[in-house]
ZALUMLO-280119 format. One record per atom (N, C-alpha, C): x negated, y negated, z. Coordinates in steps of 0.001 Angstrom, whole numbers, padded with zeros to 6 digits, always signed. Atoms other than C-alpha are relative to their C-alpha. Example, Ala and Ser with C-alpha at 12.3 -4.5 7.8 and 13.67 -1.06 7.14 Angstrom:
# residues 2
-000890+001190+000000 -012300+004500+007800 -000900-001200+000000 +000820+001190-000060 -013670+001060+007140 +000770-001090+000730 
//
This chain:
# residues 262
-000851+001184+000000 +000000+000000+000000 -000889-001237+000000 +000771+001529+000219 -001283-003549-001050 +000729-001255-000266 -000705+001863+000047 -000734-007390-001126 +001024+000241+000870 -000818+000571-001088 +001029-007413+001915 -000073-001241+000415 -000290+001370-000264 +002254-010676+002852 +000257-000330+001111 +000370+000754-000989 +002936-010943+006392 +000171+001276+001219 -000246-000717-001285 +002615-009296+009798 +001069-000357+001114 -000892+000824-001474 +005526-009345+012272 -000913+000523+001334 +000665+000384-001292 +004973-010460+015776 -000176+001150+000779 +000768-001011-000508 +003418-007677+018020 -000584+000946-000722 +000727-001354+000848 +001529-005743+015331 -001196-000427+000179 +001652+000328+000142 -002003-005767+014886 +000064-000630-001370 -000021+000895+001190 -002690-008169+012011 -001857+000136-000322 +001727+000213+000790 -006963-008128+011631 -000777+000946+001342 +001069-000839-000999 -009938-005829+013116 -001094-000630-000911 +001473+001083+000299 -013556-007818+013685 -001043+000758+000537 +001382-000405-000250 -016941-006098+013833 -000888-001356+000439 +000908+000592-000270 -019472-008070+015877 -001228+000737+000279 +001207-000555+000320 -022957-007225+014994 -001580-000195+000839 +001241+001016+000066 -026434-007929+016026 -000858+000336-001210 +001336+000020+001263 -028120-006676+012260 +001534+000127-000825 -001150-000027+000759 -025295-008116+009782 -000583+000913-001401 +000470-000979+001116 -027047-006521+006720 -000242+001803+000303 +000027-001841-000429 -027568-003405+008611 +001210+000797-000013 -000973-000336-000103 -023970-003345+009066 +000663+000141-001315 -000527+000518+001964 -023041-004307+005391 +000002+001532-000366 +000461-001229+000155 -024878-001336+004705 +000852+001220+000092 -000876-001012-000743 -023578+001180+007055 +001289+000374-001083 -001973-000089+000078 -019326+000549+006356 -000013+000104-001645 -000369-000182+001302 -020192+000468+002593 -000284+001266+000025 +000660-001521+000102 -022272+003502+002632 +001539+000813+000539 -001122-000429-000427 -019140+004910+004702 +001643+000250-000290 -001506+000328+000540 -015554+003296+003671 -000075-001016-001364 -000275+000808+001370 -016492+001508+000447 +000315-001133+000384 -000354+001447-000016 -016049-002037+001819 -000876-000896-000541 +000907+000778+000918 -017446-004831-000209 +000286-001215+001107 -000090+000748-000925 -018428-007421+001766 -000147-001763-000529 +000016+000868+000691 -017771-011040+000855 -000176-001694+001140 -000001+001233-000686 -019257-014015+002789 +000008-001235-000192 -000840+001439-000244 -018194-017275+004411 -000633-000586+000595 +000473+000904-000731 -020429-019911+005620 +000918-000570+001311 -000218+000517-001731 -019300-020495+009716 -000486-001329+000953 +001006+001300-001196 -022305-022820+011017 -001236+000247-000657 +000982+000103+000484 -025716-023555+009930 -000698+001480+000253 +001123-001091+000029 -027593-020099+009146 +001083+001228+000531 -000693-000843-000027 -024435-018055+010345 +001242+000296-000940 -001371-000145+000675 -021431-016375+008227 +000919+001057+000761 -001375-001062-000615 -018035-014579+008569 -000048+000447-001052 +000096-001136+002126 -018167-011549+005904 +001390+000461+000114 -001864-001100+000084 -014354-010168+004941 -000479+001021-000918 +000328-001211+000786 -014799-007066+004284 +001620+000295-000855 -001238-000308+000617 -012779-005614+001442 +000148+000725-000534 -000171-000618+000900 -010846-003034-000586 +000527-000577-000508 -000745+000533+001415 -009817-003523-004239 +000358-001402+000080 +000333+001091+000195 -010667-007063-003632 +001122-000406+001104 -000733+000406-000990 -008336-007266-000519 -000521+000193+001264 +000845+000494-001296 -009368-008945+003287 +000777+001741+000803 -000351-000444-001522 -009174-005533+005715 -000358-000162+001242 +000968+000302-001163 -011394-007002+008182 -000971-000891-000207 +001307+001349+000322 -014547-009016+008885 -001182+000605+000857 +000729-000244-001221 -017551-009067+010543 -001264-001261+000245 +001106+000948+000058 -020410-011464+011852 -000966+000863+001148 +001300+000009-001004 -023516-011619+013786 -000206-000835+001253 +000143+000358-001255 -023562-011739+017581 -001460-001562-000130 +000234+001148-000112 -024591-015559+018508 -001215+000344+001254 +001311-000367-001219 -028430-015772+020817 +001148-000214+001292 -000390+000034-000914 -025836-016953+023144 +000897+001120+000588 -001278-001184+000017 -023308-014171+022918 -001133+001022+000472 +000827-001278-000253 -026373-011385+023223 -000735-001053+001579 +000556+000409-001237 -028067-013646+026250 +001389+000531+001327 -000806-000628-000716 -024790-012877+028141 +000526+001065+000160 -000397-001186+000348 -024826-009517+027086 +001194+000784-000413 -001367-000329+001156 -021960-008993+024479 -000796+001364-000711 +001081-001230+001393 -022915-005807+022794 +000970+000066-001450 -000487+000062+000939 -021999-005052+019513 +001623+001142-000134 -000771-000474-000288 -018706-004115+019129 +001897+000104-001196 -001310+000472+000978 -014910-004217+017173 +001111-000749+000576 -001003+000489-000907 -012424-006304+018389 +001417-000054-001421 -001396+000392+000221 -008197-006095+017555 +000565-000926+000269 -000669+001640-000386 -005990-009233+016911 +001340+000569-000269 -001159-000300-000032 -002464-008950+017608 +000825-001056-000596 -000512+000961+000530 -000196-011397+015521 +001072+000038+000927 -000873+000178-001298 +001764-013511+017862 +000489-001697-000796 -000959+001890+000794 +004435-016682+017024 -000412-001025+000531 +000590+001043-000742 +002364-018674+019365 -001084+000381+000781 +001230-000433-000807 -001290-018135+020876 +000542-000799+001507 -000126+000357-001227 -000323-020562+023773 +001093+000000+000777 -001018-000897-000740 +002644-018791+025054 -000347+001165+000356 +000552-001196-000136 +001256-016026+024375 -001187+000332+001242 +001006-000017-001269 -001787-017089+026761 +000891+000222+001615 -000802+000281-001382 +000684-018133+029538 +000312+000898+000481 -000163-001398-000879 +002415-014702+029610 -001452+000860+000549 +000896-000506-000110 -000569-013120+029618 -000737-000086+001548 +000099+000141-001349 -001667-015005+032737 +000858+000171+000868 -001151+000204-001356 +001644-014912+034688 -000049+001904-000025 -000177-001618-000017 +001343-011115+033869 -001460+000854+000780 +001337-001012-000930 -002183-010592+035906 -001089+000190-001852 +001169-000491+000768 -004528-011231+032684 -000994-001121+000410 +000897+001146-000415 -007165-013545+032137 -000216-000475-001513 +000480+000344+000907 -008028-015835+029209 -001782-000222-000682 +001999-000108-000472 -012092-014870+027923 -000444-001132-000686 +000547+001092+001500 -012140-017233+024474 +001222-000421-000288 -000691+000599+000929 -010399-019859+023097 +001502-000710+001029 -000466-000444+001353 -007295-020759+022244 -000945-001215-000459 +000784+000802+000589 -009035-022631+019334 +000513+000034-001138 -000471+000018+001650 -007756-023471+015608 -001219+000332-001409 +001137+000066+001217 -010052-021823+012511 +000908-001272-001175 -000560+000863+000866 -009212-024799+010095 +000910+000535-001333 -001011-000726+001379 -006154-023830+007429 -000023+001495+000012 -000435-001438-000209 -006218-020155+008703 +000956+000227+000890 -000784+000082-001076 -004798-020320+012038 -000373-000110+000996 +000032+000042-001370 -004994-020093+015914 -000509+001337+000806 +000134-001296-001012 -006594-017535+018098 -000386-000151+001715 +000252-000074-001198 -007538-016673+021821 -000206+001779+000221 +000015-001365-000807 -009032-013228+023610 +000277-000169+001180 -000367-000277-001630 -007590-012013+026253 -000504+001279+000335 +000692-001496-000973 -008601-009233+028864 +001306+000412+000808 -001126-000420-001297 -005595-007145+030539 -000882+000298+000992 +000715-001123-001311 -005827-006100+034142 -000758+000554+000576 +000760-001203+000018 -007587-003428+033726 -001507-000102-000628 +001086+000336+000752 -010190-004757+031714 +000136-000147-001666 +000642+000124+001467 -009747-004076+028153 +000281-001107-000582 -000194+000642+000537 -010070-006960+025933 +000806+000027-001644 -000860+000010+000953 -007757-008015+022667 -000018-001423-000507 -000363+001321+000146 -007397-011026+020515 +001253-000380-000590 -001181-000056+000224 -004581-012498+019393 -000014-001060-001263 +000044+000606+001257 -003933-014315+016134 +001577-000581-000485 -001084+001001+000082 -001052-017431+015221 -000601-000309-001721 +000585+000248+001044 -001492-017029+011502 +000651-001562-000869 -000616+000774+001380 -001314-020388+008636 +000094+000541-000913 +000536-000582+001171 -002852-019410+005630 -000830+001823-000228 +000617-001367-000321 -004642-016279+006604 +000772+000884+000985 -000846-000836-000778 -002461-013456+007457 -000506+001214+000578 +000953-000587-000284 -005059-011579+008131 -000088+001774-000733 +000180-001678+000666 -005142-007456+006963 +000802-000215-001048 -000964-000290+000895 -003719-007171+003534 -000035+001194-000680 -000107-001154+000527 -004399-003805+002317 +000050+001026+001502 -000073-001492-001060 -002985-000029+004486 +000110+000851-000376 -000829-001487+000447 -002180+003148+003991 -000993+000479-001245 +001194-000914+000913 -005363+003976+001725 -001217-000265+000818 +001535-000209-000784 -009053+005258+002924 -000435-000969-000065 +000857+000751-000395 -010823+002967+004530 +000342-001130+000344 -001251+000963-000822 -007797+000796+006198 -000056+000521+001216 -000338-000048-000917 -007183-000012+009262 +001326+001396+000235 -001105-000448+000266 -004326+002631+010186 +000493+000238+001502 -000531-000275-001766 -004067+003046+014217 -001232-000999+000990 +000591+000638-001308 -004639+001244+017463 +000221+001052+001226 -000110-001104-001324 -005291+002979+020695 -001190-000767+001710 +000674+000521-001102 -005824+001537+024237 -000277+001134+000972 +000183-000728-000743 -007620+003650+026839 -000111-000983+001135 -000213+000680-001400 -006847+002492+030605 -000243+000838+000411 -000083-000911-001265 -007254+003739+033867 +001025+000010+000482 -000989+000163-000335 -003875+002481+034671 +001092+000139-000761 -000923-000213+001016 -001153+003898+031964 +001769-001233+000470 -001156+000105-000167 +001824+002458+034057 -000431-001630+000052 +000568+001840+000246 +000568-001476+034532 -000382-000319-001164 +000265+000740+001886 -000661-001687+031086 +001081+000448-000406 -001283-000123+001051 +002804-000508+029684 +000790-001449+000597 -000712+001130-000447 +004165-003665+032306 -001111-001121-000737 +000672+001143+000519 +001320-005804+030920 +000535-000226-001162 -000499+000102+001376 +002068-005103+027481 +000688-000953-000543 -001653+000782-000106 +005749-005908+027557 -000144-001100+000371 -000527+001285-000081 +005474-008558+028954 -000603-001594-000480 +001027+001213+001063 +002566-010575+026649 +000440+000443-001239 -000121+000426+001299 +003757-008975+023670 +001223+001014-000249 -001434+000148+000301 +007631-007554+024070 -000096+001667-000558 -000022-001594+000124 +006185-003884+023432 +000914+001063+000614 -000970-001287-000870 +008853-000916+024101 -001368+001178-000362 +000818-001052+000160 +007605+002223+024513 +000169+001267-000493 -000847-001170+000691 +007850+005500+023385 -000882+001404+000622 +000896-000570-000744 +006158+008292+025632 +000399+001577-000732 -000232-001434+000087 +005097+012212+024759 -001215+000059-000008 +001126-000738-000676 +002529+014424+025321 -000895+000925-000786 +001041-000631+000783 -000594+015594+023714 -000958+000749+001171 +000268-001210-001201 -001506+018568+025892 -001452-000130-000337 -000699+000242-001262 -002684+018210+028322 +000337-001558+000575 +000064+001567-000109 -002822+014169+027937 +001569-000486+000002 -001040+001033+000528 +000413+011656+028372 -000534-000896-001131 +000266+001069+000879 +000280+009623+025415 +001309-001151-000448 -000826+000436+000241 +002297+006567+025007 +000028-000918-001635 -000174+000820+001493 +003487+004879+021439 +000271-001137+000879 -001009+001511+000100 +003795+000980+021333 +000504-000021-000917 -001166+000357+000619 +006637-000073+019558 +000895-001523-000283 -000344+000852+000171 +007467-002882+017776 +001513+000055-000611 -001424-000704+000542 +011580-002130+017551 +000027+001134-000276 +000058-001708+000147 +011543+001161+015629 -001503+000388-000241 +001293-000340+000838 +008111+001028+014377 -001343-000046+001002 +001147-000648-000649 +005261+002449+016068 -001604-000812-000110 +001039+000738+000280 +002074+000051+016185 -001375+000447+000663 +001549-000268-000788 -000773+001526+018227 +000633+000947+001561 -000639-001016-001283 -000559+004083+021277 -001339-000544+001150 +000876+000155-001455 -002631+004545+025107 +000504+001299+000405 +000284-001533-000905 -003512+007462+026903 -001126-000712+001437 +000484+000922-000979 -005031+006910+030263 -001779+000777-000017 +001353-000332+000235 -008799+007595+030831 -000162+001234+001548 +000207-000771-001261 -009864+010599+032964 -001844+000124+000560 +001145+000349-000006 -013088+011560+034303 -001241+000612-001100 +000641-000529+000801 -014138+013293+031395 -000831-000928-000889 +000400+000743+000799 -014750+009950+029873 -001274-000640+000506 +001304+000277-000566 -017582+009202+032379 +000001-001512+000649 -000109+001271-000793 -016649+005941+033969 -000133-001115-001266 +000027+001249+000691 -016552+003841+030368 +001280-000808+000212 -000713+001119-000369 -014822+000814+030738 +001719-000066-000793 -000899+000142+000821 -011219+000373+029463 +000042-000390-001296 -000202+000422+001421 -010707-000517+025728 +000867+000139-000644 -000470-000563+000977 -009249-000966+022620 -000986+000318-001525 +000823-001009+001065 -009981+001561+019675 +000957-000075-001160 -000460+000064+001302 -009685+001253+016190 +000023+001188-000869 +000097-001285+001205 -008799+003906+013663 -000146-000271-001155 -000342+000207+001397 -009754+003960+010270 +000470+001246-000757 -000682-001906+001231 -007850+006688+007473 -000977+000131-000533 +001192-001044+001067 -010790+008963+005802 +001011+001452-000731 -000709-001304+000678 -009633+011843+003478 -001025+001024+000365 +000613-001532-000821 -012026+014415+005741 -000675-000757+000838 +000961-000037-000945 -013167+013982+008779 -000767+000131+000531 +001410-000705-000111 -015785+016346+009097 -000816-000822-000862 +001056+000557+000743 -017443+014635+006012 -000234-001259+000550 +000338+001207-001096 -017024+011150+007865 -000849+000282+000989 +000598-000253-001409 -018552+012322+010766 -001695+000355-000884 +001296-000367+000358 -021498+013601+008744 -000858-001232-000833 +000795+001376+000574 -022064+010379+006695 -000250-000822+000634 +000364+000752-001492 -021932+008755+009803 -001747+000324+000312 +001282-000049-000468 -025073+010294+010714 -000949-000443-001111 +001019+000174+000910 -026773+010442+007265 -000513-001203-000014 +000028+001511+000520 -026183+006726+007142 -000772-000609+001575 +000759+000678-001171 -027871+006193+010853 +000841+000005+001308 -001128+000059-000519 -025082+006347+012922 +000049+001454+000800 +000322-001013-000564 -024218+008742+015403 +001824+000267+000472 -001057-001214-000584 -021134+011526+016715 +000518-000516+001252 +000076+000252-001237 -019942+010266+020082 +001150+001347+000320 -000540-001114-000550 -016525+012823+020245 +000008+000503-001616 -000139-000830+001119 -016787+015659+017403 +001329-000197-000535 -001345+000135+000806 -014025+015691+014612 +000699+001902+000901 -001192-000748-000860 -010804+017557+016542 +001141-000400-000744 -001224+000027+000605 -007611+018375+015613 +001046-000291+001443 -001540+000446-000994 -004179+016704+017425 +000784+000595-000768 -001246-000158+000794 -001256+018767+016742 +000976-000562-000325 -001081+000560+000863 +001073+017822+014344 -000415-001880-000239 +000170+001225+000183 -001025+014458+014179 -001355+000013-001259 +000652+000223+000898 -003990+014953+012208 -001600+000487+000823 +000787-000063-000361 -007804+015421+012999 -000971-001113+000198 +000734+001146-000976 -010165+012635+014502 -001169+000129+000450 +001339+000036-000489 -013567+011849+015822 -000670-001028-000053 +000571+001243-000281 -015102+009140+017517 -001414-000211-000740 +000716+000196+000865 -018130+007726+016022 -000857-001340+000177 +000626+001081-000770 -020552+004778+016846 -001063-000592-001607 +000797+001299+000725 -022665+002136+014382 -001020+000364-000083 +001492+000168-000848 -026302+001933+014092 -000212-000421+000893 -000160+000697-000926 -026060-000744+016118 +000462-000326+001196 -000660-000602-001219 -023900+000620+018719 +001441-000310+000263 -001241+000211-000143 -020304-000434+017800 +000736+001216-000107 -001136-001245-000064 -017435+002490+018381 +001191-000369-001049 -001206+000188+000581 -014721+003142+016298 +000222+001942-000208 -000387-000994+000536 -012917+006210+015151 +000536+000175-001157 -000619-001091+000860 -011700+008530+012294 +001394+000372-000182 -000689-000911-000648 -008911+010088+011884 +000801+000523-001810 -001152-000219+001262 -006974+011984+008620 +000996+001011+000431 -001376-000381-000550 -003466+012430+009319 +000499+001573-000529 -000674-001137+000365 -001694+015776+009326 +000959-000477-001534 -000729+000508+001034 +000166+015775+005904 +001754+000591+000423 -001160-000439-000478 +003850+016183+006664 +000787+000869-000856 -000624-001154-000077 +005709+019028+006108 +001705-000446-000856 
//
């Protein structure tokens, strides 16, 4: 699916790679998902690259700022949630037990953003689009296609949610895990499962999925290309198979090609 035109309010609308070796990264995601990368002068000696299929924005990425790595930002992906107002959106956010990390701030003739941090920790940004609606190509390899928050707290982040961004829910069970759907009305936008100790004490987050047509071979170009395995490609019943996966540089993301339906 392509030339999409707009995101309604609680979906994910754009996913941002922050780097510290932007050419290293270029590299990588082409070598990987075929993204062509097309940059945007930001500030003297820095850019914003949109990465793209078939000449359409699925994402971006830049290069961590001396100041951003002095405070120890590591390299990483961050999700923007399209919202009808960043500074409402902030407010709930705070009256709901979050915290505001960046912003809000206006990119000139694109739009409005701000990150926030639930609760619990994981961070999210949020995006008040003009001109830039941000993701316009889905539903083919090497798109965005799932969101997924890991907490320690499943039942406070479903009250956080709701109440910064109007999420219902939709709960069932991936044995032996609860897993909950968010839900924007009928439509399913990103899920959470809670974190146990198998995960080793990492910090809450959110996780990006991209669609590959094999997983196993993802996982292996991953390495060829420098990159490394963090959870092996696995199968979810009746969902598809998956496998986490990490950067040269040390950003996470995952895999995943969907069960074909029946």
């Amino acid at each position: 699916m392509a030339g999409i035109e707009r995101h309604p309010a609680g979906a994910f609308c754009w996913v941002e790679l922050a780097t510290t070796d932007a050419a290293a990264a270029k590299s990588f995601y082409g070598g990987l998902f075929g993204w062509t990368p097309e940059d945007m002068p930001m500030a003297p000696g820095q850019n914003y690259t949109m990465l793209k299929l078939a000449g359409l924005e699925l994402g971006a990425m830049y290069a961590l700022t001396a100041e951003m790595l002095k405070q120890g930002v590591p390299p990483h992906w961050m999700l923007y949630v399209n919202v009808e107002s960043v500074d409402e959106t902030i407010a709930k956010a705070a009256a709901a037990g979050g915290q505001l990390v960046m912003g809000p701030h206006d990119v000139p003739g694109a739009g409005r953003m701000a990150v926030l941090r639930d609760p619990q920790g994981a961070v999210v940004a949020i995006w008040q689009p003009k001109n830039h609606i941000g993701i316009r190509i889905v539903g083919v390899v090497g798109t965005l296609c799932w969101s997924e928050l890991a907490t320690t707290d499943r039942a406070k982040a479903r009250e956080f949610y709701a109440a910064v961004f109007g999420w219902g829910t939709k709960i069932g069970y991936m044995e032996p895990v609860e897993y909950t759907q968010w839900m924007v009305g009928e439509m399913p936008v990103g899920g959470m499962l809670e974190m146990t100790e198998e995960w080793h004490g990492a910090p809450p987050h959110w996780m990006p999925y991209f669609l590959v047509a094999d997983c196993d071979a993802s996982a292996e170009k991953t390495t060829e290309l420098g990159g490394r395995t963090i959870v092996p490609p696995m199968d979810i019943p009746k969902v598809g198979r998956f496998a986490v996966l990490c950067d040269p540089q040390g950003a996470h993301f995952s895999v995943i090609h969907p069960t074909a339906e029946e």
